[in-house]
Backbone bond lengths (Angstrom), bond angles and torsions (degrees), N, CA, C in turn:
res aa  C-N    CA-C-N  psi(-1)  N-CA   C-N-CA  omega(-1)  CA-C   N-CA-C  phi
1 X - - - 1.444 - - 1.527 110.23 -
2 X 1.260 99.07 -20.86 1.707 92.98 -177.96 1.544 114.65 -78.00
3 X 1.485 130.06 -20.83 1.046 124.60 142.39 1.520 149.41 0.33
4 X 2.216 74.93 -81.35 1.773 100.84 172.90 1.440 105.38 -59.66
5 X 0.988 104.92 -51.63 1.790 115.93 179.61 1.748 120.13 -40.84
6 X 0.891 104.09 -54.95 1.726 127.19 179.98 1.946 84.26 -70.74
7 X 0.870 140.76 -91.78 1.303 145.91 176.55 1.572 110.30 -20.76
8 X 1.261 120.56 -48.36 1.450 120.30 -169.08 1.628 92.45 -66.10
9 X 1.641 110.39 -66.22 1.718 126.15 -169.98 1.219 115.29 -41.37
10 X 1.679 113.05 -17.66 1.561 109.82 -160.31 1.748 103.33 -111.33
11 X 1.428 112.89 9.36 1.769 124.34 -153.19 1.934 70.44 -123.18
12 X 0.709 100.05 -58.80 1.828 105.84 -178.02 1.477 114.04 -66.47
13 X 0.798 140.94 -16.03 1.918 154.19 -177.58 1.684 78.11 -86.02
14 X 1.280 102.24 -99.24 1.410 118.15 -179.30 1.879 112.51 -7.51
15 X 1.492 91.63 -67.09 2.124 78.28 -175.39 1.419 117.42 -84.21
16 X 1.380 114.24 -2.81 1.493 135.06 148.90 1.627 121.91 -38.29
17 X 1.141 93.31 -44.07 1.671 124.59 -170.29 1.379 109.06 -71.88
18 X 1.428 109.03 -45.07 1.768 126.85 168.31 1.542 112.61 -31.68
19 X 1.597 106.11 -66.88 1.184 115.84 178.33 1.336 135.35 -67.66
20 X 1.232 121.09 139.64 1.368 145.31 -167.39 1.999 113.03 63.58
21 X 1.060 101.78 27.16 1.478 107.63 -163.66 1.722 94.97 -125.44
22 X 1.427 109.98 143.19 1.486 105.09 172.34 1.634 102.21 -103.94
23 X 1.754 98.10 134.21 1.459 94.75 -169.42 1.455 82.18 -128.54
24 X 1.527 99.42 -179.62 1.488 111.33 163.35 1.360 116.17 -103.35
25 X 2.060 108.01 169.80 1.626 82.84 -162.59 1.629 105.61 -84.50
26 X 1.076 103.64 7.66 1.720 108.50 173.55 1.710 109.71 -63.16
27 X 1.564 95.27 -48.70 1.699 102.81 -163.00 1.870 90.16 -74.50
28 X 1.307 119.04 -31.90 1.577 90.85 176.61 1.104 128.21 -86.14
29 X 1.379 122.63 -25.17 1.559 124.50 150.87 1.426 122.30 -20.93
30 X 1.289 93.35 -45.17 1.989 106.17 -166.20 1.638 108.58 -79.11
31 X 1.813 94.32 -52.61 1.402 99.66 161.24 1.762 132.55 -49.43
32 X 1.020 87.97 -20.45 1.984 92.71 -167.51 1.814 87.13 -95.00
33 X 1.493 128.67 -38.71 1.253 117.85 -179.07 1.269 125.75 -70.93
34 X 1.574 110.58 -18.57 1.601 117.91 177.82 1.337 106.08 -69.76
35 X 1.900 112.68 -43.36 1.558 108.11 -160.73 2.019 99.42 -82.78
36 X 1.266 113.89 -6.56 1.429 106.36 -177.17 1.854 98.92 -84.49
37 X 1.641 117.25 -19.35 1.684 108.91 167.77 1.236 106.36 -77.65
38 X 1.106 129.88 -38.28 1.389 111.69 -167.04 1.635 108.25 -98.49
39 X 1.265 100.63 17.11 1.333 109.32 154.51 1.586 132.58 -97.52
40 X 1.146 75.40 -33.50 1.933 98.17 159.58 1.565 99.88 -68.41
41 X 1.215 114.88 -53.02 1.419 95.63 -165.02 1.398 128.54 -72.53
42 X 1.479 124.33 -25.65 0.868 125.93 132.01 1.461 156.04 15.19
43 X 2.150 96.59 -80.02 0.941 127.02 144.12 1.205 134.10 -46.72
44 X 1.459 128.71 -63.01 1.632 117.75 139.12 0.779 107.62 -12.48
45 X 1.580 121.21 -101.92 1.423 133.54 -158.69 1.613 112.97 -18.12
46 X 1.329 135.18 -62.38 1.426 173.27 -113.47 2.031 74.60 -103.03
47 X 1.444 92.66 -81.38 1.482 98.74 -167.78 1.607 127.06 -56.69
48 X 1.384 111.91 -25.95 1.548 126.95 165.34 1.620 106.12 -47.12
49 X 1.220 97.33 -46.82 2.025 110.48 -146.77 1.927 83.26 -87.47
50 X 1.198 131.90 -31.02 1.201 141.96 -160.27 1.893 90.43 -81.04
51 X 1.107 99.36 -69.35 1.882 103.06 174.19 1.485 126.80 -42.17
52 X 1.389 102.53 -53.32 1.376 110.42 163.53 1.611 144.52 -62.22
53 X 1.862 99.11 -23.36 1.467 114.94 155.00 1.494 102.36 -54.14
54 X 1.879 100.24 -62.01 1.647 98.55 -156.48 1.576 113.90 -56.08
55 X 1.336 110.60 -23.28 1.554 118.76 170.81 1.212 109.38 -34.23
56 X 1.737 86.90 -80.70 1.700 108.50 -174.12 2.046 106.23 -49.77
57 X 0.787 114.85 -27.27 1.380 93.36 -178.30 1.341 109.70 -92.39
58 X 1.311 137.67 -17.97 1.530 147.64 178.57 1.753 93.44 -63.55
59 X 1.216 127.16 -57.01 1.124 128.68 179.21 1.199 123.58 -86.16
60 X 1.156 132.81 10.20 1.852 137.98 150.72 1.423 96.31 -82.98
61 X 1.299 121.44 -30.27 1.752 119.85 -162.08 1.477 84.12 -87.62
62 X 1.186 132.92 -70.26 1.759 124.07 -171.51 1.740 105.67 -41.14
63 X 1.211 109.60 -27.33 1.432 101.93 -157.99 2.002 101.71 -85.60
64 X 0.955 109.71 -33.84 1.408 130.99 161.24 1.668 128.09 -41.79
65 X 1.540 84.03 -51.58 1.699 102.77 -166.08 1.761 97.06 -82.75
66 X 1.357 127.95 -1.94 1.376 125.22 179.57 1.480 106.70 -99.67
């Protein structure tokens, strides 16, 4: 989770950064595309750790049910 975390903070810094600053629309383009990867990545992240619970609990429940 610390991943997603580090990933979320750094997609949010980034369009943070937008404001009050004069950019070009090149540099915010780039800016808005970095924070949508590490928003994606994130997302991964999020869904990895989400699969691997459901793992772990699919197999405490098999281990139970014997």
């Amino acid at each position: 989770m610390d991943d997603y975390i580090a990933h979320k903070q750094r997609a949010e810094a980034l369009l943070n950064g937008l404001t009050g600053e004069t950019v070009s629309e090149a540099e915010r383009r780039n800016v808005i595309a970095q924070a949508q990867a590490h928003a994606a990545l994130a997302q991964a992240e999020a869904q990895r750790e989400t699969a691997e619970a459901i793992r772990a609990l699919e197999a405490l429940s098999r281990r139970s049910a014997v």
